[in-house]
Backbone as CSV, one residue per row, in Angstrom:
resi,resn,N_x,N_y,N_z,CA_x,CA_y,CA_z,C_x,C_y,C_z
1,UNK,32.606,2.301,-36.201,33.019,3.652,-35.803,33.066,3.719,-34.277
2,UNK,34.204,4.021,-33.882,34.460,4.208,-32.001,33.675,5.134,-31.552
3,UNK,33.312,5.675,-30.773,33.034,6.483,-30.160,34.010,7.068,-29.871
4,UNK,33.434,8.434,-29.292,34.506,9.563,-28.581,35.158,9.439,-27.406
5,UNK,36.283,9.507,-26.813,36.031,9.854,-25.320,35.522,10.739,-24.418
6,UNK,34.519,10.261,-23.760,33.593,11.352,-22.681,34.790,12.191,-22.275
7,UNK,34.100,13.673,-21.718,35.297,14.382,-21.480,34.676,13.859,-19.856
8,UNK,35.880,14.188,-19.153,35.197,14.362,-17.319,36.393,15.371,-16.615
9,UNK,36.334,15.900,-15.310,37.130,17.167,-15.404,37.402,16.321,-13.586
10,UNK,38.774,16.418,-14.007,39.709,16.043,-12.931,39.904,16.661,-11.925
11,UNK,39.526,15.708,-10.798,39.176,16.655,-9.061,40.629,16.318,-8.729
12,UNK,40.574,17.443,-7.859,42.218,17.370,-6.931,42.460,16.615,-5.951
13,UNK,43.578,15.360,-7.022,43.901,14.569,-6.083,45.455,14.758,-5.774
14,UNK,45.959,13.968,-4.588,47.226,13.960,-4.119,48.387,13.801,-5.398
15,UNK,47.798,13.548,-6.285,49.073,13.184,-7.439,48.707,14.601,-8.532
16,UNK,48.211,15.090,-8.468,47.736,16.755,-8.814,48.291,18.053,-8.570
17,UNK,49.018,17.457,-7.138,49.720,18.631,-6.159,51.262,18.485,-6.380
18,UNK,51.479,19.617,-7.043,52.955,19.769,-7.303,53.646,20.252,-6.302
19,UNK,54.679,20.269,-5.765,55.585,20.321,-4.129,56.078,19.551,-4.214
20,UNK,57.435,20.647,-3.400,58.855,19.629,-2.878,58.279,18.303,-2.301
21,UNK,59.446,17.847,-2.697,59.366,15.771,-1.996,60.030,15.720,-0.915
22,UNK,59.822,15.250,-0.150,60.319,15.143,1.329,60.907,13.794,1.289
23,UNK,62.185,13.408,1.214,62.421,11.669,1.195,62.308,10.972,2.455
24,UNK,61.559,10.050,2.607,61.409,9.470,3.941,60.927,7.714,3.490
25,UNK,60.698,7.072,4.602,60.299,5.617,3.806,59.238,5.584,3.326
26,UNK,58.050,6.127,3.316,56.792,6.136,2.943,56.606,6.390,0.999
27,UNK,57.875,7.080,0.845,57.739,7.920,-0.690,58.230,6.089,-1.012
28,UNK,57.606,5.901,-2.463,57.576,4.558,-3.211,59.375,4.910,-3.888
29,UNK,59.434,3.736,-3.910,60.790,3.464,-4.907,60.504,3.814,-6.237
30,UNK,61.506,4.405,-7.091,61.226,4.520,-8.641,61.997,3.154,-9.432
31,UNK,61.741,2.422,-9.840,62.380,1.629,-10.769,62.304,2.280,-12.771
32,UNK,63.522,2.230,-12.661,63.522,2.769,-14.426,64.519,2.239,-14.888
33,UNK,64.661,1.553,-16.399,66.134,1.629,-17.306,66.862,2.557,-17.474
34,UNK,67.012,3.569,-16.778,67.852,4.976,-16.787,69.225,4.726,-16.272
35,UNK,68.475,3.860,-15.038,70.129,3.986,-14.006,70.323,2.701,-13.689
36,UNK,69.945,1.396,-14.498,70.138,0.070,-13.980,72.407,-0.141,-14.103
37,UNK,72.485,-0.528,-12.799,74.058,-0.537,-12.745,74.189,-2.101,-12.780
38,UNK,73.408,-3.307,-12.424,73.417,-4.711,-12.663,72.708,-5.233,-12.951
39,UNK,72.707,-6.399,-13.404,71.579,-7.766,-13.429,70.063,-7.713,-12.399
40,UNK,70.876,-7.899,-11.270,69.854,-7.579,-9.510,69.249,-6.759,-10.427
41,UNK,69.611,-5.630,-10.381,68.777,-3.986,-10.500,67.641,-4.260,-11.544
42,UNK,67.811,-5.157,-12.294,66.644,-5.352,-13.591,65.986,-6.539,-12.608
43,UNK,66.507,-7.016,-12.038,65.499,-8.245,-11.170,64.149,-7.557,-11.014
44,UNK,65.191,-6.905,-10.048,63.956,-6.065,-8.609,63.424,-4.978,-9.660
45,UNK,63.483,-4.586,-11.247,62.677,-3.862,-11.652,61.636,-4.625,-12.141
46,UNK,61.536,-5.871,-12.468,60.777,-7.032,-12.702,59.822,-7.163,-11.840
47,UNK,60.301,-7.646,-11.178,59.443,-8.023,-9.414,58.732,-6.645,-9.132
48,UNK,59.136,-5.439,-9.515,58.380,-4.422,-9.031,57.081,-4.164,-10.329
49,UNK,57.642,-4.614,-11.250,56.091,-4.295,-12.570,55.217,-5.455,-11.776
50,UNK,55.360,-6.895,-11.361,54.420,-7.702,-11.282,53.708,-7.325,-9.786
51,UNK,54.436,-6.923,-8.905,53.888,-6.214,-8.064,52.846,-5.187,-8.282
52,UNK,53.025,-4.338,-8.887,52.288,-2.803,-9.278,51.048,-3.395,-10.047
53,UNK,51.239,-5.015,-11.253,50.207,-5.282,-11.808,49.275,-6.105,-11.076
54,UNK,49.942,-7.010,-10.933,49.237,-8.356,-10.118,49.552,-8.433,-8.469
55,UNK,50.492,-7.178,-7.872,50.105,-7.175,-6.273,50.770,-8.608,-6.294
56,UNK,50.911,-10.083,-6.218,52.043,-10.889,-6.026,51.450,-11.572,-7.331
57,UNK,52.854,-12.741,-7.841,52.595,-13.495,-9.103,53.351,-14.745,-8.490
58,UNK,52.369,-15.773,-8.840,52.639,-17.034,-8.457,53.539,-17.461,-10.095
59,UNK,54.447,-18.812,-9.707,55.566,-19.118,-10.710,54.796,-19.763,-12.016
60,UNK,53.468,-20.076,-12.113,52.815,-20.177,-13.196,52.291,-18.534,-13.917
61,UNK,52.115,-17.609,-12.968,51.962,-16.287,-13.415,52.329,-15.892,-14.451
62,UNK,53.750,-15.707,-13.889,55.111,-15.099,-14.176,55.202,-15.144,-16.119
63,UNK,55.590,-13.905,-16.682,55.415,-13.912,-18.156,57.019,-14.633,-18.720
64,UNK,57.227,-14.994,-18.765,58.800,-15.747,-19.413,59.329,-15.048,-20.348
65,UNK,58.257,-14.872,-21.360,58.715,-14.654,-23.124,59.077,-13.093,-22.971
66,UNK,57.770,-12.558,-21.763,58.121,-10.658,-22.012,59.364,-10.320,-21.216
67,UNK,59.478,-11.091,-20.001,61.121,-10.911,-19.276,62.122,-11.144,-19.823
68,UNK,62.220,-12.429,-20.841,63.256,-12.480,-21.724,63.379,-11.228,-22.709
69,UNK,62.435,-10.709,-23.189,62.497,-9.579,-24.217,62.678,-8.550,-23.284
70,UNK,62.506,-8.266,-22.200,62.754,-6.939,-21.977,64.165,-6.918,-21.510
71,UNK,64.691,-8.293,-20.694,66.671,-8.563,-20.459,66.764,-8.116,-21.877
72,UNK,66.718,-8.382,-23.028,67.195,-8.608,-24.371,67.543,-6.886,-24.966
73,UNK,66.855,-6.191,-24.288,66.233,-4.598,-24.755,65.868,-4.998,-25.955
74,UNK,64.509,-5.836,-26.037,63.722,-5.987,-27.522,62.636,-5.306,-27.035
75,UNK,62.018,-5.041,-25.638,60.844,-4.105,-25.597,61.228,-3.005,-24.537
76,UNK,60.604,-2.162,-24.534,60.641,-0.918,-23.216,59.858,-1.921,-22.048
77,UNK,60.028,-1.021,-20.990,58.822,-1.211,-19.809,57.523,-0.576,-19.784
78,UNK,57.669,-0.146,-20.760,56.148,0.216,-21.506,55.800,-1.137,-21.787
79,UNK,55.743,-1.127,-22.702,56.148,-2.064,-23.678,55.494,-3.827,-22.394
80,UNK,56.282,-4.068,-21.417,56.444,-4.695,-20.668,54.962,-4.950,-19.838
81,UNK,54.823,-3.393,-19.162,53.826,-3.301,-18.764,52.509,-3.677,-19.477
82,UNK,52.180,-3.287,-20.702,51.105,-3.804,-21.650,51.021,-5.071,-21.752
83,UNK,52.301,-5.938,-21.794,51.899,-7.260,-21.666,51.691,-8.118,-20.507
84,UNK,51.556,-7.137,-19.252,51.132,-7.842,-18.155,49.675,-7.639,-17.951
85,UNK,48.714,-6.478,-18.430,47.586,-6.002,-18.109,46.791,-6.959,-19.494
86,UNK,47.633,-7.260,-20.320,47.103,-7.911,-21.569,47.124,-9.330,-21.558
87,UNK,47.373,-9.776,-20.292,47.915,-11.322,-20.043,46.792,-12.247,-20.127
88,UNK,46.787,-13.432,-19.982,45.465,-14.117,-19.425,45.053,-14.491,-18.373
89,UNK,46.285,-13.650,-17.482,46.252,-14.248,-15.661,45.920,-12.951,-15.503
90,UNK,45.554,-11.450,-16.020,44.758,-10.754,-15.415,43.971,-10.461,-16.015
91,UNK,43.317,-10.774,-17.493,42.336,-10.882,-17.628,41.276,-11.436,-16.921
92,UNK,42.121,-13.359,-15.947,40.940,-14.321,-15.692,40.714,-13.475,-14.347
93,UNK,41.516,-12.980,-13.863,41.808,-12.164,-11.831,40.973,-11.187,-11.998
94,UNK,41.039,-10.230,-12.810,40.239,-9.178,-12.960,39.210,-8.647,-13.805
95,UNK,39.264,-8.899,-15.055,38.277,-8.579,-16.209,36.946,-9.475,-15.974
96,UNK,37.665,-11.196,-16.115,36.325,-11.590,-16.173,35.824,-11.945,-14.203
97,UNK,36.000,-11.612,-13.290,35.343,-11.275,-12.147,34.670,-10.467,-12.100
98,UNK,34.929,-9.158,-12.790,34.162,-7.572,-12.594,33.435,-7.257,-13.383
99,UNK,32.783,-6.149,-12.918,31.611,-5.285,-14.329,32.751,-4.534,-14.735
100,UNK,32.733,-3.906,-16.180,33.517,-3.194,-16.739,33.871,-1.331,-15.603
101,UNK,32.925,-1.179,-14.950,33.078,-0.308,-14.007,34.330,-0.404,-13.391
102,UNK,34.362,-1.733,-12.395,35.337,-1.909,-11.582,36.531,-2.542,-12.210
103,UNK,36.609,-3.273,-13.206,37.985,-3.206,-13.973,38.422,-2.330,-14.727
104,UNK,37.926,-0.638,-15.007,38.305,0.482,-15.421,39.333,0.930,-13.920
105,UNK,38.566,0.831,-12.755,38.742,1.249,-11.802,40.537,0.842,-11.038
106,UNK,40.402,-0.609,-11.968,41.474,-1.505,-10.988,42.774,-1.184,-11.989
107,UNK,42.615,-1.254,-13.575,43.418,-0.833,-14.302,43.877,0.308,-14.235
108,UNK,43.018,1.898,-14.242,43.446,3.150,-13.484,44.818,3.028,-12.396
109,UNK,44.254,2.066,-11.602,44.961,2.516,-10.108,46.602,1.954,-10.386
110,UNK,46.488,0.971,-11.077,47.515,0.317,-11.557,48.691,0.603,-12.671
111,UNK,47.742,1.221,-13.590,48.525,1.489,-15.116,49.245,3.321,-14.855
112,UNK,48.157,4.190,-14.487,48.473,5.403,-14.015,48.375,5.917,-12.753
113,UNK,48.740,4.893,-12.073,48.644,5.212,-10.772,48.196,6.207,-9.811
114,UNK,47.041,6.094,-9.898,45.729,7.331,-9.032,44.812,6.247,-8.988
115,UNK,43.709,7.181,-8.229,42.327,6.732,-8.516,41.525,7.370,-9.384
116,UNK,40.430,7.062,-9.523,39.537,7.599,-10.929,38.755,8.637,-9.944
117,UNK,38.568,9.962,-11.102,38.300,11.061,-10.291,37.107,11.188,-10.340
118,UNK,36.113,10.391,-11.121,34.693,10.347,-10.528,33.718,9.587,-11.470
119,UNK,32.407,9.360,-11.359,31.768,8.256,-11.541,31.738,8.629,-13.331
120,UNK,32.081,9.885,-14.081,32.001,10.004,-15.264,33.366,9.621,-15.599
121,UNK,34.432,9.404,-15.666,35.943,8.720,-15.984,35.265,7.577,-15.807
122,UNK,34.960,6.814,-14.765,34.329,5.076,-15.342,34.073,4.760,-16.313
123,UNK,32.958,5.303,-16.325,31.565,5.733,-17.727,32.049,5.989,-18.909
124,UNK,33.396,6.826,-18.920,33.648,7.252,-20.188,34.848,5.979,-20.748
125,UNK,35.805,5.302,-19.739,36.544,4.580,-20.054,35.688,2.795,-20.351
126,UNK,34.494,2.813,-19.331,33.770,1.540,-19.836,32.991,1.834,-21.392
127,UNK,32.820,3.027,-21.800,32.608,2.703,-23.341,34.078,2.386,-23.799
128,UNK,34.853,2.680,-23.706,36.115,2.464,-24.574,36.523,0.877,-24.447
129,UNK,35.998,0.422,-23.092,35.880,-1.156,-23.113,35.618,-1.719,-23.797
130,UNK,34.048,-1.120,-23.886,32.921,-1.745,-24.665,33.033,-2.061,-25.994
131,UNK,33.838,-0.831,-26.861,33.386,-0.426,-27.906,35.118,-0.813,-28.811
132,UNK,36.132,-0.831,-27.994,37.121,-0.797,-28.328,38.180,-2.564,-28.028
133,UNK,37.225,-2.975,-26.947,38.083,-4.000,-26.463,39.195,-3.563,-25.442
134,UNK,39.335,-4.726,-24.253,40.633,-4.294,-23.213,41.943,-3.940,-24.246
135,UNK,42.469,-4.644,-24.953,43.167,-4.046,-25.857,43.319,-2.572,-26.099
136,UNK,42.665,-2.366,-26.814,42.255,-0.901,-26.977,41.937,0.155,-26.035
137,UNK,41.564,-0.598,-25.031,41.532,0.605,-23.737,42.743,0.243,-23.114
138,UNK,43.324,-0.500,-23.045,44.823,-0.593,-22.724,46.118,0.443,-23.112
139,UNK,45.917,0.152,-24.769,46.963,1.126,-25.544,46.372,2.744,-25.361
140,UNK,45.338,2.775,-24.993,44.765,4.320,-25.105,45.575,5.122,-23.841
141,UNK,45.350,3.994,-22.191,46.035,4.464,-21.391,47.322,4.459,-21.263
142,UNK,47.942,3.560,-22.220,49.836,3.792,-22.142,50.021,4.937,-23.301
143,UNK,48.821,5.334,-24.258,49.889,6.197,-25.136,48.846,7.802,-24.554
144,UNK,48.533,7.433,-23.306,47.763,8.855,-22.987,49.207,10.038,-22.636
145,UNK,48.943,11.449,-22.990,50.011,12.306,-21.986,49.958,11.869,-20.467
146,UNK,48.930,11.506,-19.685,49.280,11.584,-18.433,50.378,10.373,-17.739
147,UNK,50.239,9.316,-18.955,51.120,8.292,-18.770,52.560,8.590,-18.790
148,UNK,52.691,9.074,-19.889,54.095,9.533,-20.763,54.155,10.392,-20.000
149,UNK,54.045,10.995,-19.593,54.667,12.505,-18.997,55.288,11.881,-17.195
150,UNK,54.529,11.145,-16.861,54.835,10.950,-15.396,55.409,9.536,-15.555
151,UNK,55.543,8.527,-16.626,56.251,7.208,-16.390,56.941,7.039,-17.390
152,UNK,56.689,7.823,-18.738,57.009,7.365,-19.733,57.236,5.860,-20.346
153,UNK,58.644,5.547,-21.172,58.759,4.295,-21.656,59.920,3.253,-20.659
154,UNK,60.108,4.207,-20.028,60.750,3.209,-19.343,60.898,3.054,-17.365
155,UNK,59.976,3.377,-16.739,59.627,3.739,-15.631,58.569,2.800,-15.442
156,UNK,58.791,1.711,-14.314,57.311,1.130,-13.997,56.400,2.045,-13.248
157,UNK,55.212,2.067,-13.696,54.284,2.867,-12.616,54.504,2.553,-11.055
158,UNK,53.575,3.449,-10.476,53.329,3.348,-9.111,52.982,4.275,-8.340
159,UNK,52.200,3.942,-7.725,51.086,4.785,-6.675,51.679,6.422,-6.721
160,UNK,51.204,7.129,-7.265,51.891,8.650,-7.176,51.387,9.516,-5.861
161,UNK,52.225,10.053,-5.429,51.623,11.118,-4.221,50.844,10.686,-3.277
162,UNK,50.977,9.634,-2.599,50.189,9.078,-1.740,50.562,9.603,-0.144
163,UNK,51.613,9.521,0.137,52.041,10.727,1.335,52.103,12.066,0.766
164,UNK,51.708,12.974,1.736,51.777,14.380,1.708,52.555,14.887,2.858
165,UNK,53.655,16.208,2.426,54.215,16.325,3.700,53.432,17.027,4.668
166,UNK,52.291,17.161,4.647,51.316,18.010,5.520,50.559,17.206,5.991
167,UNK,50.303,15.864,5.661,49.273,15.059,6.321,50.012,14.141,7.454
168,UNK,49.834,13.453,8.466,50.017,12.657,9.126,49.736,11.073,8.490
169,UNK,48.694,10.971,7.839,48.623,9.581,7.364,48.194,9.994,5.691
170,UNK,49.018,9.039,5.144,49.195,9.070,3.924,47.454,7.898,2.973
171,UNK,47.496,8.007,1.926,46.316,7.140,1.006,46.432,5.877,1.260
172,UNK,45.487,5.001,1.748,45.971,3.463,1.614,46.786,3.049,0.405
173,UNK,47.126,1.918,-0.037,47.534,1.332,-1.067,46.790,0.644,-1.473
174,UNK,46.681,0.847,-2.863,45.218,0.456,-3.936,44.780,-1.222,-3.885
175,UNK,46.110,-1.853,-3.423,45.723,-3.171,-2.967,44.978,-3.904,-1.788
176,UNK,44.727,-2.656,-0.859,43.889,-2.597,0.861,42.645,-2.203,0.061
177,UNK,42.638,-0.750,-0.189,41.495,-0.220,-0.182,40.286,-0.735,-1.685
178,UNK,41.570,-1.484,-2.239,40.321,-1.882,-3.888,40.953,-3.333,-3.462
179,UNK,40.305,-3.854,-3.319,40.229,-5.597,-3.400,39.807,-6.133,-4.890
180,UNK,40.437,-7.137,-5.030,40.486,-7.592,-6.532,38.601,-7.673,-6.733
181,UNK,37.623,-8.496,-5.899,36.770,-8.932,-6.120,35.908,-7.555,-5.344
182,UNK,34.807,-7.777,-6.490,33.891,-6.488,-6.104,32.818,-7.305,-4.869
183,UNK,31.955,-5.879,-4.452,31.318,-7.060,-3.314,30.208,-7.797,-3.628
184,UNK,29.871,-7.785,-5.014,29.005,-9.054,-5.719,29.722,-10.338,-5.346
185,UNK,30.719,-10.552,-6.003,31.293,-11.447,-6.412,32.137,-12.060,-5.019
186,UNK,32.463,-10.998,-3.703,32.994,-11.905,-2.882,31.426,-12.052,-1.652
187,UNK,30.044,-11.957,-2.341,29.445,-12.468,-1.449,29.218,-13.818,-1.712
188,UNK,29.220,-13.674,-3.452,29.067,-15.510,-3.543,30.546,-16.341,-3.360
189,UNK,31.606,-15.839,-2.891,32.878,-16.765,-2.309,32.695,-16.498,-1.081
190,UNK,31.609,-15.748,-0.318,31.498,-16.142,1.068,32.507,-15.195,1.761
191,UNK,33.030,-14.043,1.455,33.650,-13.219,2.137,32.872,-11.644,2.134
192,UNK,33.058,-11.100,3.620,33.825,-11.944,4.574,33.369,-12.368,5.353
193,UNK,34.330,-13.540,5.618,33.767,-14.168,6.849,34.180,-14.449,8.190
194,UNK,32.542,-14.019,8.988,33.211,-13.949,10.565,33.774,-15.363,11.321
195,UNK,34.887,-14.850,11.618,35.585,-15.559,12.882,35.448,-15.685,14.181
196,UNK,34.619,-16.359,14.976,34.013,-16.270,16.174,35.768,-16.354,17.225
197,UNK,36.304,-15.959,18.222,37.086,-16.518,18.903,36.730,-16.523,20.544
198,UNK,37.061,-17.773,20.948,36.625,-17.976,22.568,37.144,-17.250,23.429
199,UNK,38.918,-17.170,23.036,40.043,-16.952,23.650,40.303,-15.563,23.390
200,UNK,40.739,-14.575,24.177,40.724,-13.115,23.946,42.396,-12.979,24.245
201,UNK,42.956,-13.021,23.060,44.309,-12.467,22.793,44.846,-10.929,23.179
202,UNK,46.019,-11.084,24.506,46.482,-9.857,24.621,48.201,-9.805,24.074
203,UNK,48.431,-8.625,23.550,49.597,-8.199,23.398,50.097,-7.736,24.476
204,UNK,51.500,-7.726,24.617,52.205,-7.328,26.086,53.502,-7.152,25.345
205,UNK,53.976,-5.546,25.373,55.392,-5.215,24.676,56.097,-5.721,25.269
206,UNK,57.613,-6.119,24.628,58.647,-6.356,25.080,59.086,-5.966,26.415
207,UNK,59.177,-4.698,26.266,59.607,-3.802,27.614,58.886,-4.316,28.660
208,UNK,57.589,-4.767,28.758,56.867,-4.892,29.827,56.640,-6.395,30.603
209,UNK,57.520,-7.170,29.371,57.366,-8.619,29.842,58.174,-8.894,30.847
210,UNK,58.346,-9.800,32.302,59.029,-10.088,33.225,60.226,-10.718,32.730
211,UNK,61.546,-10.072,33.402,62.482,-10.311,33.169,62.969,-11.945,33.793
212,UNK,64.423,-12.249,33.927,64.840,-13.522,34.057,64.514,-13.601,35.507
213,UNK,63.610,-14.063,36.519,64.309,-14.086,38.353,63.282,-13.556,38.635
214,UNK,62.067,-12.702,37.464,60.403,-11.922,38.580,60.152,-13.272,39.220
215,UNK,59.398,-12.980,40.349,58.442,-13.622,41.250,56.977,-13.874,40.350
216,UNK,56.437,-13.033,39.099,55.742,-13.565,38.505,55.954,-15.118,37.419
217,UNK,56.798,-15.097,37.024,57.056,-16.065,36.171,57.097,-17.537,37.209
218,UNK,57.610,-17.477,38.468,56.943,-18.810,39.428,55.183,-19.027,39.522
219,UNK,54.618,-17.531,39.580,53.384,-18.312,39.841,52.845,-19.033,39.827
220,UNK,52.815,-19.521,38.336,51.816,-20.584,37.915,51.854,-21.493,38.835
221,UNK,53.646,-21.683,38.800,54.189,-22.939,39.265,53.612,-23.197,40.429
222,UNK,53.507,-22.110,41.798,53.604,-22.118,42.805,51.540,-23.144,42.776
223,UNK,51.293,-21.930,41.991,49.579,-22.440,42.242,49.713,-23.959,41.555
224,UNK,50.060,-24.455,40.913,50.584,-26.174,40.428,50.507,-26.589,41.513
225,UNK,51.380,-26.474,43.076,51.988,-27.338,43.497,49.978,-27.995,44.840
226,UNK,50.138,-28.652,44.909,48.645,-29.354,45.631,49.643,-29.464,46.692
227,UNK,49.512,-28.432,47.697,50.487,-28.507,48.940,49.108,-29.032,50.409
228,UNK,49.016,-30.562,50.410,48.288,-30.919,51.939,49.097,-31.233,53.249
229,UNK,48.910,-30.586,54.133,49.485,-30.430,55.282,48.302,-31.611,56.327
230,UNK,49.006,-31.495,57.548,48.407,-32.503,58.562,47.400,-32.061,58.963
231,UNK,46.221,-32.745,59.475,44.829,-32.053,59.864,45.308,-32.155,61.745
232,UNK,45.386,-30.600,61.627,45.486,-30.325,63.616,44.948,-31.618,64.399
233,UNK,45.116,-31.805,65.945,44.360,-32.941,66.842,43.824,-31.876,67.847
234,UNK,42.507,-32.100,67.898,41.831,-31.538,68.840,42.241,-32.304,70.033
235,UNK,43.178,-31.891,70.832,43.038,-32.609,72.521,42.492,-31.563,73.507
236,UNK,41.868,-31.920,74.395,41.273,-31.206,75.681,42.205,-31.651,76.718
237,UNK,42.911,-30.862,77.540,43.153,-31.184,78.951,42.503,-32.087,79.600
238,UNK,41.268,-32.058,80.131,40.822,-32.700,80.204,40.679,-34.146,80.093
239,UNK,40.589,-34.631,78.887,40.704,-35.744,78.233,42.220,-37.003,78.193
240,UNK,43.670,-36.261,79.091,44.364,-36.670,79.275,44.596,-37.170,80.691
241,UNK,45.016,-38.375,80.263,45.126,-39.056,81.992,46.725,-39.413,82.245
242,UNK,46.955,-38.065,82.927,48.329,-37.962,83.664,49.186,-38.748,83.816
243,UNK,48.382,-39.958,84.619,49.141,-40.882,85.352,49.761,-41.967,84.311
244,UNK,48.775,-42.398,83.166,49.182,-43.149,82.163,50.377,-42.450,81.102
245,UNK,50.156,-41.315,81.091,50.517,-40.330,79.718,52.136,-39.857,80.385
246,UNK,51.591,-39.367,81.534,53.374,-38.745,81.656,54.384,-39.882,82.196
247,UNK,55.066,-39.849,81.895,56.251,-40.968,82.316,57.240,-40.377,83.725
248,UNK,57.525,-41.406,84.333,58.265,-41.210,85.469,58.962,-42.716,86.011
249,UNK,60.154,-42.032,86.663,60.808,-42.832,87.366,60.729,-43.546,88.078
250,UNK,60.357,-44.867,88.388,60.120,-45.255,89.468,61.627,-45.836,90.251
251,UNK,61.649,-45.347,91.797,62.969,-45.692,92.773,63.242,-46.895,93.273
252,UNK,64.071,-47.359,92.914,64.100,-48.561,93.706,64.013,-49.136,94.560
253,UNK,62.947,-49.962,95.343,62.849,-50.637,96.780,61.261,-49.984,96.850
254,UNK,60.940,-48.939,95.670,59.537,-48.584,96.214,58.960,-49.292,95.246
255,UNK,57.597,-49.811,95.826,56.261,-50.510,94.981,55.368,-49.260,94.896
């Protein structure tokens, strides 16, 4: 017998707030089977589920059998999506690295794109872990209303409402601010780790760098060159004897 789902009562987050959209580069791309006009267009809707799941997928990743079925229209991007969170390359990346806490946490950010609105949504989705299997807490979050209503069956997820037109800086992206490895697990891989450097790196904009012909760009050169000159002769007046030193004519018939 399952258990229930804990109820927990949803704090106001940026994907909560209904308001005009302001289009600018910051708002995420939508990828959906609604409006695919080519081949490309299903590419880059591909590349955008493995993104949203796995953040990048190396060519052993990559699912073959579910991309062929979804070119085929034998599954939705529902459909699609379940078999990337159900894979064994994010089971091994994420499930078995984490406590069931933080892979509630990482699946959330991913599958319905938010964050979890507080330490009882964990709690209530790690029994459904527990008790149900990732499986089962999988299908619970694709056949939830909040899924369907904002991605439905054919819409890859993705980060909802993360710019606001009232804020200046928008939510990190769940791939900065949630790192795959919790900080158990990246103290025993030794992260992070400090980088001592000797050398103190400056930036210098474009605009400000010396053009073709400055007098700075010789410097170096100039200080290169080991320029030794002659060491002066101390002579004293004195010390010169006229008669030997200056030259003169002597007249003929005189001794």
């Amino acid at each position: 017998m399952s258990l229930p789902l804990l109820t927990y009562a949803p704090s106001s987050q940026n994907q909560r707030v209904a308001s005009y959209e302001v289009p600018g580069d910051e708002q995420p791309r939508i990828f959906t089977t609604d409006n695919l006009l080519s081949p490309s267009d299903l590419d880059d809707l591909i590349e955008a589920a493995y993104r949203q799941i796995f953040f990048y997928a190396f060519t052993a990743d990559r699912e073959r059998y579910l991309e062929s079925q979804l070119r085929n229209g034998q599954i939705t991007v529902r459909d699609f999506i379940r078999g990337l969170v159900l894979s064994n390359t994010f089971k091994k990346s994420f499930y078995d690295l984490n406590s069931n806490y933080r892979f509630v946490e990482q699946v959330v950010q991913r599958v319905l794109g938010r964050d979890v609105y507080n330490e009882r949504e964990k709690i209530a989705w790690s029994i459904v872990v527990a008790t149900k299997g990732i499986r089962g807490f999988v299908d619970e979050l694709l056949n939830s209303e909040e899924y369907l209503s904002n991605f439905g069956y054919s819409t890859v997820p993705y980060q909802r409402r993360r710019i606001l037109p009232s804020r200046a800086e928008g939510e990190l992206p769940f791939n900065i601010k949630s790192p795959r490895y919790e900080a158990y697990h990246r103290a025993k891989l030794g992260f992070p780790q400090i980088i001592w450097q000797t050398e103190i790196r400056r930036f210098t904009p474009q605009e400000k760098k010396p053009k073709a012909g400055d007098p700075s760009l010789f410097l170096s050169m100039a200080q290169d060159i080991n320029a030794t000159g002659n060491t002066p002769q101390r002579i004293s007046s004195y010390n010169i004897d006229i008669e030997k030193s200056v030259p003169y004519r002597k007249l003929a018939g005189i001794k």
